[in-house]
Backbone atoms as SQL, in Angstrom:
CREATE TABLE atoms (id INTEGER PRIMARY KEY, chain TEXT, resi INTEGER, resn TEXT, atom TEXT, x REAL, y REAL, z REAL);
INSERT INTO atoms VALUES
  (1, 'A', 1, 'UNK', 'N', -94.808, -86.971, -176.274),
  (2, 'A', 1, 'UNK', 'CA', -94.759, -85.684, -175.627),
  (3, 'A', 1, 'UNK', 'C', -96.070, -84.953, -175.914),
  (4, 'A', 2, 'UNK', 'N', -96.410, -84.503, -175.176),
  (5, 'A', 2, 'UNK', 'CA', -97.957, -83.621, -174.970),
  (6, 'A', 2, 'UNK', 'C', -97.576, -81.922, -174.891),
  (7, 'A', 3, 'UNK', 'N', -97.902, -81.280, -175.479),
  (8, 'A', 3, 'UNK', 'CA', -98.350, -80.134, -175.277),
  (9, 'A', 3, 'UNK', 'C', -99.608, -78.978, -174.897),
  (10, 'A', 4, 'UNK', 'N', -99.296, -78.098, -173.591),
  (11, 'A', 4, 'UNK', 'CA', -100.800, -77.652, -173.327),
  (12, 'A', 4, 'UNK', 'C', -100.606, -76.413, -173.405),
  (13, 'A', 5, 'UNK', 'N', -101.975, -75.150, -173.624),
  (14, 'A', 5, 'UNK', 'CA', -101.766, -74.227, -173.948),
  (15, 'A', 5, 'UNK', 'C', -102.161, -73.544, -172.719),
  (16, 'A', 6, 'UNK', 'N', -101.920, -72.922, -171.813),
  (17, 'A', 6, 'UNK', 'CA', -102.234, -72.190, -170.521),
  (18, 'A', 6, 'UNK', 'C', -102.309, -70.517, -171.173),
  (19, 'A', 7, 'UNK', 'N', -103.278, -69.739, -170.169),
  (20, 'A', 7, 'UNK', 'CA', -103.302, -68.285, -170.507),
  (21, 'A', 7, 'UNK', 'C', -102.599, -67.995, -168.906),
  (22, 'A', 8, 'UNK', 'N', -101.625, -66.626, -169.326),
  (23, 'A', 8, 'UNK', 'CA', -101.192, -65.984, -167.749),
  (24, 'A', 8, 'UNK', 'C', -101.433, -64.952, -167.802),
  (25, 'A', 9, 'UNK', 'N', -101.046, -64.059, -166.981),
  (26, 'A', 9, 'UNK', 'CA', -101.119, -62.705, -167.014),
  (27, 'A', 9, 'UNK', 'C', -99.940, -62.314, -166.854),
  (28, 'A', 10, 'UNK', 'N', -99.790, -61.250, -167.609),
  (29, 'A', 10, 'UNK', 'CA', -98.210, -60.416, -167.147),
  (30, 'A', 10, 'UNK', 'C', -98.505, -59.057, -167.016),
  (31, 'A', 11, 'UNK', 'N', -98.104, -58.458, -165.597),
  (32, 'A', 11, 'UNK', 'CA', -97.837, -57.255, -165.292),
  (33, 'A', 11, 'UNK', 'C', -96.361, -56.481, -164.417),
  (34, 'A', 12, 'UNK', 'N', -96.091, -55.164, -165.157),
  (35, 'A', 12, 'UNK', 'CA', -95.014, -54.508, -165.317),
  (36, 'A', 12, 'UNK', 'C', -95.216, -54.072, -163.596),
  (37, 'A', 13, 'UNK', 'N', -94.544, -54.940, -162.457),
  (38, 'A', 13, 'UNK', 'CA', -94.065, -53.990, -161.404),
  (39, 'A', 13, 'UNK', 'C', -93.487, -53.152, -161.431),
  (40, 'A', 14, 'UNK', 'N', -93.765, -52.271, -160.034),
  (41, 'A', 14, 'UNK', 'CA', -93.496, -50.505, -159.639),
  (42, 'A', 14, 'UNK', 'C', -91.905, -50.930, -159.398),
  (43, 'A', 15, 'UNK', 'N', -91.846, -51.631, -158.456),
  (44, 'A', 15, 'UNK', 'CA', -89.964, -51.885, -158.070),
  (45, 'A', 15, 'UNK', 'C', -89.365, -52.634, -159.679),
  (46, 'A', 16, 'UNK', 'N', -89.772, -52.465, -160.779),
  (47, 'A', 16, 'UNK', 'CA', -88.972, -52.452, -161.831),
  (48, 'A', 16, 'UNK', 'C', -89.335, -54.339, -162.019),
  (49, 'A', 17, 'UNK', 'N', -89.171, -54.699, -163.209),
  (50, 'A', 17, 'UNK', 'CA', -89.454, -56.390, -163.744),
  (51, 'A', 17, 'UNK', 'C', -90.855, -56.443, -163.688),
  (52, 'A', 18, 'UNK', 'N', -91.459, -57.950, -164.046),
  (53, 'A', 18, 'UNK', 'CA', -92.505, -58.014, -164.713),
  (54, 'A', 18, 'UNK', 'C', -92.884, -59.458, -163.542),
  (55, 'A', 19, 'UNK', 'N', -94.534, -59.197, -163.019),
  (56, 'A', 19, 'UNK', 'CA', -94.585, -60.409, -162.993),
  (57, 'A', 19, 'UNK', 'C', -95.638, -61.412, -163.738),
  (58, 'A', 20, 'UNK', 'N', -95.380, -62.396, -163.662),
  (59, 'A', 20, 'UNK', 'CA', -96.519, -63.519, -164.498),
  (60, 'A', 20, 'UNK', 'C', -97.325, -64.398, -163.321),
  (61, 'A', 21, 'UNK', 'N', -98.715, -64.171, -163.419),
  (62, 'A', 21, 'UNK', 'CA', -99.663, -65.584, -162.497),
  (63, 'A', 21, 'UNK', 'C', -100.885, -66.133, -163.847),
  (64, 'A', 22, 'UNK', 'N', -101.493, -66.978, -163.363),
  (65, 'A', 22, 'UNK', 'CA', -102.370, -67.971, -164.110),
  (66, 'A', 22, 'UNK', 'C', -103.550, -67.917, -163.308),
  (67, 'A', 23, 'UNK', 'N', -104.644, -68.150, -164.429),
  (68, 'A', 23, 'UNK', 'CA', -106.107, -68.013, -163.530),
  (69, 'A', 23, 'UNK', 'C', -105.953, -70.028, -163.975),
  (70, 'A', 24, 'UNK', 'N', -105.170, -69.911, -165.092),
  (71, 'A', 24, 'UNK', 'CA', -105.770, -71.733, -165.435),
  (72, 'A', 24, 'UNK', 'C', -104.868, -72.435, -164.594),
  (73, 'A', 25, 'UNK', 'N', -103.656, -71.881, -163.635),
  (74, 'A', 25, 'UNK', 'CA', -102.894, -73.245, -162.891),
  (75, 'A', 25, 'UNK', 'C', -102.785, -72.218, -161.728),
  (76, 'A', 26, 'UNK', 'N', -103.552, -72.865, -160.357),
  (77, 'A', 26, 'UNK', 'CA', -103.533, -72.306, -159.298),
  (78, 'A', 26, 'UNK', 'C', -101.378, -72.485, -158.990),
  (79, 'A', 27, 'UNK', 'N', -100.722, -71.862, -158.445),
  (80, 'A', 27, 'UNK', 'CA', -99.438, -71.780, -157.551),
  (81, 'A', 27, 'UNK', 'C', -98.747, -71.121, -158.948),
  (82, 'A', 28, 'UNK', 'N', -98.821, -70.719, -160.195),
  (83, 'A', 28, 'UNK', 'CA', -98.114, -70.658, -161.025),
  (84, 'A', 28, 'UNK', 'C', -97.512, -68.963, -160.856),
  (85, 'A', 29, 'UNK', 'N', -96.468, -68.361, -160.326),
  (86, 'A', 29, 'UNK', 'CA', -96.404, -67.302, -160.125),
  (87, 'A', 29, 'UNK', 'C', -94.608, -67.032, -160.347),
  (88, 'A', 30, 'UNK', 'N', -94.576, -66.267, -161.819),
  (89, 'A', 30, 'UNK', 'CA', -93.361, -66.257, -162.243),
  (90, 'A', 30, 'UNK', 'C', -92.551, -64.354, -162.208),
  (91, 'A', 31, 'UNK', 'N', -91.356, -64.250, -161.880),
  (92, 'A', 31, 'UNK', 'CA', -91.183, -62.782, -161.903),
  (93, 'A', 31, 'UNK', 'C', -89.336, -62.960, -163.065),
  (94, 'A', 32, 'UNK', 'N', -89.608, -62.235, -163.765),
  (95, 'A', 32, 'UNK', 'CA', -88.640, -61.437, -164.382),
  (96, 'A', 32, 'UNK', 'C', -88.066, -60.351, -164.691),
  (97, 'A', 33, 'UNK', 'N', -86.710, -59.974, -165.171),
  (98, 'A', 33, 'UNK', 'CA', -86.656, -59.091, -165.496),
  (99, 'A', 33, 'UNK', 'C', -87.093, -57.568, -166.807),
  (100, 'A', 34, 'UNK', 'N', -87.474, -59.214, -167.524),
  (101, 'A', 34, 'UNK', 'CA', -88.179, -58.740, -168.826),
  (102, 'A', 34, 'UNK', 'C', -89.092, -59.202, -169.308),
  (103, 'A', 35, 'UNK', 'N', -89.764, -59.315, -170.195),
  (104, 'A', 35, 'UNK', 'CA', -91.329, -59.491, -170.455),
  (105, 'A', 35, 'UNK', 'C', -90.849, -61.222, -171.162),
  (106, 'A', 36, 'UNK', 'N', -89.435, -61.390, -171.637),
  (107, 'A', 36, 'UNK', 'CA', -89.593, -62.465, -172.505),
  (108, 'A', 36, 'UNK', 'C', -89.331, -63.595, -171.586),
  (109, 'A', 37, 'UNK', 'N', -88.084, -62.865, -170.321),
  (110, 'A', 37, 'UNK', 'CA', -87.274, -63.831, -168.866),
  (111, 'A', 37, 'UNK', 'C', -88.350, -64.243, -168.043),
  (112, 'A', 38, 'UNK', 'N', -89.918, -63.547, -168.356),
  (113, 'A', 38, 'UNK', 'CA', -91.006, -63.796, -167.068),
  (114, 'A', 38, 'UNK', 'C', -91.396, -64.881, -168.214),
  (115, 'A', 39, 'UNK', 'N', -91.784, -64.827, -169.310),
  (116, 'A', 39, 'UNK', 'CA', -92.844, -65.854, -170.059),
  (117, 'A', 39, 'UNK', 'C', -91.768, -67.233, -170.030),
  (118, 'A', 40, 'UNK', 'N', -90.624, -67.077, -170.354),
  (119, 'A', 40, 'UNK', 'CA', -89.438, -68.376, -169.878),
  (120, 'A', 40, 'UNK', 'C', -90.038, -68.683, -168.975),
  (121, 'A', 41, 'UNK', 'N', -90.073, -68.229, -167.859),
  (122, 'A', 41, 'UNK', 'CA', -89.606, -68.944, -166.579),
  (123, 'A', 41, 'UNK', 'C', -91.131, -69.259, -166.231),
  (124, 'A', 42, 'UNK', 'N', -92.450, -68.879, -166.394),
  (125, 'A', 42, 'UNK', 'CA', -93.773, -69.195, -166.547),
  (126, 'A', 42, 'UNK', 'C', -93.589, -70.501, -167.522),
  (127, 'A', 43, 'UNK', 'N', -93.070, -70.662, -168.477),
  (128, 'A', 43, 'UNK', 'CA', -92.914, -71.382, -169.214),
  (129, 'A', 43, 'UNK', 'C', -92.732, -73.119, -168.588),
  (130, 'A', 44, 'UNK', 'N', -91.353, -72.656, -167.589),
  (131, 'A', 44, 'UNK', 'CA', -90.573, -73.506, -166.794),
  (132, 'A', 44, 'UNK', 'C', -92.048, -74.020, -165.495),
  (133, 'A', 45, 'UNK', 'N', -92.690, -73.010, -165.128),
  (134, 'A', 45, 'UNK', 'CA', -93.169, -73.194, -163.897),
  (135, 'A', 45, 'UNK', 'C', -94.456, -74.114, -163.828),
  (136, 'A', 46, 'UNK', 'N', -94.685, -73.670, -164.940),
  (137, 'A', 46, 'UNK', 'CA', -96.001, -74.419, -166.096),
  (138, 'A', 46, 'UNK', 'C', -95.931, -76.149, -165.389),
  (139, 'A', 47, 'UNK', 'N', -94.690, -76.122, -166.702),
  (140, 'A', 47, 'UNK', 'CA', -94.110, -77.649, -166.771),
  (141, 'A', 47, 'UNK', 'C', -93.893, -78.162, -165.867),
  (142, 'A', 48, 'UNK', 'N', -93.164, -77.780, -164.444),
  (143, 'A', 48, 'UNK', 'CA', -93.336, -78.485, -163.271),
  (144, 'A', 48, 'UNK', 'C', -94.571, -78.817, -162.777),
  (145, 'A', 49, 'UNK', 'N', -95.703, -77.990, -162.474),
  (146, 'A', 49, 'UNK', 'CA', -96.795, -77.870, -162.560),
  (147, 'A', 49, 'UNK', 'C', -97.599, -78.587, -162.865),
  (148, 'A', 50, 'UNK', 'N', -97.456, -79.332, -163.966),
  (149, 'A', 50, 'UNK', 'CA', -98.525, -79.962, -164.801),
  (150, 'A', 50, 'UNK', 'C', -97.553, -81.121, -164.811),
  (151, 'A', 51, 'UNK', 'N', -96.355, -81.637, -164.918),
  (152, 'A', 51, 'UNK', 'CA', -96.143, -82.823, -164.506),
  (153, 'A', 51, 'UNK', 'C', -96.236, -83.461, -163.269),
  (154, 'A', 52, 'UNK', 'N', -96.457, -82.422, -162.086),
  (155, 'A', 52, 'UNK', 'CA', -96.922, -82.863, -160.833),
  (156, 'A', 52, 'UNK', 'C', -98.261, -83.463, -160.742),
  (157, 'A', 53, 'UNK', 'N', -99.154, -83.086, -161.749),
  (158, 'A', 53, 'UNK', 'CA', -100.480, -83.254, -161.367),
  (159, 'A', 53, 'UNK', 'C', -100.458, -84.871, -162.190),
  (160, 'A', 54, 'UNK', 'N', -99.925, -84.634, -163.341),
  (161, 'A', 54, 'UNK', 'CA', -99.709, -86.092, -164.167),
  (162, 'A', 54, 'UNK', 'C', -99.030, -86.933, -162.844),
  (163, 'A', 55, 'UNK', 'N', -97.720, -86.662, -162.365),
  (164, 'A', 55, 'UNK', 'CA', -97.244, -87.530, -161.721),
  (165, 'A', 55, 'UNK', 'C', -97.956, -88.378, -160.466),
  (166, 'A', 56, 'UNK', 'N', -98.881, -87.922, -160.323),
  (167, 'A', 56, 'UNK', 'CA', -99.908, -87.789, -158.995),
  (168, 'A', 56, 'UNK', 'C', -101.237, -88.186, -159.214),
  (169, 'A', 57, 'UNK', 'N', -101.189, -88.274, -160.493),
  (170, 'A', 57, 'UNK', 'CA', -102.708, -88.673, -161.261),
  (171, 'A', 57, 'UNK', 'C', -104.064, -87.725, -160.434),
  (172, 'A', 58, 'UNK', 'N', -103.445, -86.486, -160.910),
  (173, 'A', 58, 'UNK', 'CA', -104.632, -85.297, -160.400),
  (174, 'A', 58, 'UNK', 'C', -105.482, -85.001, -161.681),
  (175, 'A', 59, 'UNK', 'N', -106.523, -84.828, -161.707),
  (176, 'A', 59, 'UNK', 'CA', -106.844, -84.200, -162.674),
  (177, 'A', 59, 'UNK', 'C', -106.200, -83.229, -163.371),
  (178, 'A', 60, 'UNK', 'N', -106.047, -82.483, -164.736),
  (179, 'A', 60, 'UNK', 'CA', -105.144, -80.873, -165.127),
  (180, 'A', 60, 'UNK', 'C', -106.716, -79.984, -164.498),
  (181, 'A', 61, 'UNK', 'N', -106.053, -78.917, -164.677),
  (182, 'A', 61, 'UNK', 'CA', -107.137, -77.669, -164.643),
  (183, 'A', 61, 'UNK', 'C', -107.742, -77.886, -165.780),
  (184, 'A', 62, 'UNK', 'N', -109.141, -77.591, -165.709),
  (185, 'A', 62, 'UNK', 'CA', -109.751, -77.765, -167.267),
  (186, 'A', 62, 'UNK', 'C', -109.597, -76.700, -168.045),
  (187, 'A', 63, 'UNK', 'N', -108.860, -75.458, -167.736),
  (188, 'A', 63, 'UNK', 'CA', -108.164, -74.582, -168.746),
  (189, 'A', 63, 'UNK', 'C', -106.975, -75.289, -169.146),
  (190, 'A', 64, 'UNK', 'N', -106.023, -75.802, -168.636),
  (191, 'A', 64, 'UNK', 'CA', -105.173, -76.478, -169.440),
  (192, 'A', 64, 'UNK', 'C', -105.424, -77.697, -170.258),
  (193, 'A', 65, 'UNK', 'N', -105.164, -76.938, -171.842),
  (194, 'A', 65, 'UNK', 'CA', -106.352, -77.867, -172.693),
  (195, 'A', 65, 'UNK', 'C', -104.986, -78.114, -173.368),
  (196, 'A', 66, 'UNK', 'N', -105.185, -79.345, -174.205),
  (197, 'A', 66, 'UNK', 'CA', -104.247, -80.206, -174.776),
  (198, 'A', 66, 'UNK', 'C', -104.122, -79.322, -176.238),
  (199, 'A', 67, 'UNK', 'N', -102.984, -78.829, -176.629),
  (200, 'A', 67, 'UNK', 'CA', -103.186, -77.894, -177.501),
  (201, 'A', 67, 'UNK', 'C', -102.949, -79.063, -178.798),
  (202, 'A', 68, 'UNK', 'N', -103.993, -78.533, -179.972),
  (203, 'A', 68, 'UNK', 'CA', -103.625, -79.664, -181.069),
  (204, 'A', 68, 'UNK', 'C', -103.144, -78.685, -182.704),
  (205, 'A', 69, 'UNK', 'N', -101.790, -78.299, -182.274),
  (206, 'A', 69, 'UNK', 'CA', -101.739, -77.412, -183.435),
  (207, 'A', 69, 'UNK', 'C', -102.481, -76.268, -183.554),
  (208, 'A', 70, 'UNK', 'N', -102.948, -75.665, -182.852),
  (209, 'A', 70, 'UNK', 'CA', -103.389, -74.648, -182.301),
  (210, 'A', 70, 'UNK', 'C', -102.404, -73.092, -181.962),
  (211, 'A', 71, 'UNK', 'N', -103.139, -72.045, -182.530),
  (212, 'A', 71, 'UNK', 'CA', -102.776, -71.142, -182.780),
  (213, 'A', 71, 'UNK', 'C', -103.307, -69.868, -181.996),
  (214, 'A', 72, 'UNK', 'N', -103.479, -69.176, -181.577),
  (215, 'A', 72, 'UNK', 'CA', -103.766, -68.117, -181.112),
  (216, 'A', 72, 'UNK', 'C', -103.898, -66.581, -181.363),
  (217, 'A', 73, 'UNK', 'N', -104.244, -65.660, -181.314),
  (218, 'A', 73, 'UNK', 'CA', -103.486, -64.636, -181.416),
  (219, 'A', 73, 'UNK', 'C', -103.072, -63.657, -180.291),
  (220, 'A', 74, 'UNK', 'N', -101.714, -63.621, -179.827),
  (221, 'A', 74, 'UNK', 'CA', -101.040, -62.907, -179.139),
  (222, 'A', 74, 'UNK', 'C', -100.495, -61.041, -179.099),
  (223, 'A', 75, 'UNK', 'N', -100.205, -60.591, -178.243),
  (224, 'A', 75, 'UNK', 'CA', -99.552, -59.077, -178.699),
  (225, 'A', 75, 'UNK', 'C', -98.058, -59.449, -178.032),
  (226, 'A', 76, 'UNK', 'N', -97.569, -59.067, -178.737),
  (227, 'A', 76, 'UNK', 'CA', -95.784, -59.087, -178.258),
  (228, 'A', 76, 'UNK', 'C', -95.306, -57.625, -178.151),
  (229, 'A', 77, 'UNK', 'N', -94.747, -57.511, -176.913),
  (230, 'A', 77, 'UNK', 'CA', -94.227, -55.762, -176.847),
  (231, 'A', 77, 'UNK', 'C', -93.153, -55.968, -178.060),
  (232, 'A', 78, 'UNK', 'N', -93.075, -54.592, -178.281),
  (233, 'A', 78, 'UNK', 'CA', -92.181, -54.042, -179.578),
  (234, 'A', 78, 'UNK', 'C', -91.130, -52.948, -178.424),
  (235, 'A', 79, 'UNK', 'N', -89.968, -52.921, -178.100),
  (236, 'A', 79, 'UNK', 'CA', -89.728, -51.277, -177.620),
  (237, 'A', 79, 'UNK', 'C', -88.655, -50.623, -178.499),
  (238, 'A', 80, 'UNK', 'N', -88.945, -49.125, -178.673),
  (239, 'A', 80, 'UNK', 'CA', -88.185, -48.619, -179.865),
  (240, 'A', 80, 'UNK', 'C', -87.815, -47.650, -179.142),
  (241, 'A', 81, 'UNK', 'N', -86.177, -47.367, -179.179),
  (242, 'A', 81, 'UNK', 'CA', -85.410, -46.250, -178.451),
  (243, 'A', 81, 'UNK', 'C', -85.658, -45.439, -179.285),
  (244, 'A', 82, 'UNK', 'N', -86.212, -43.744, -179.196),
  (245, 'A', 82, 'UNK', 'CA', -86.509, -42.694, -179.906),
  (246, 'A', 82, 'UNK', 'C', -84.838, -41.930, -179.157);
């Protein structure tokens, strides 16, 4: 099993939920209700994604880099009912 590390973007739509796209996997375009249901399902969309290109013997995007234990640093929303 292989693991790759992709960057997306997530932004908070006006009609309420969040959506997720990728500059590193062109078609990757995920919408949720919450910031964690959009990175799931980006998650999910990924993986189809990138086993299509394996299945097909496409090249990956050369942003999708073979992650080797690799770490990052991320921001995770926090929300606190006042």
């Amino acid at each position: 099993m292989s693991e790759y590390m992709i960057s997306i973007k997530i932004e908070k739509l006006e009609e309420g939920g969040y959506l997720a796209t990728s500059d590193s996997i062109q078609g990757l375009i995920a919408q949720g209700r919450t910031i964690a249901e959009t990175m799931e399902i980006a998650q999910d969309v990924a993986k189809k994604l990138i086993e299509s290109y394996i299945e097909h013997n496409d090249p990956l995007p050369f942003e999708a880099n073979k992650s080797i234990n690799h770490l990052t640093n991320v921001q995770i929303p926090v929300s606190i009912e006042a």
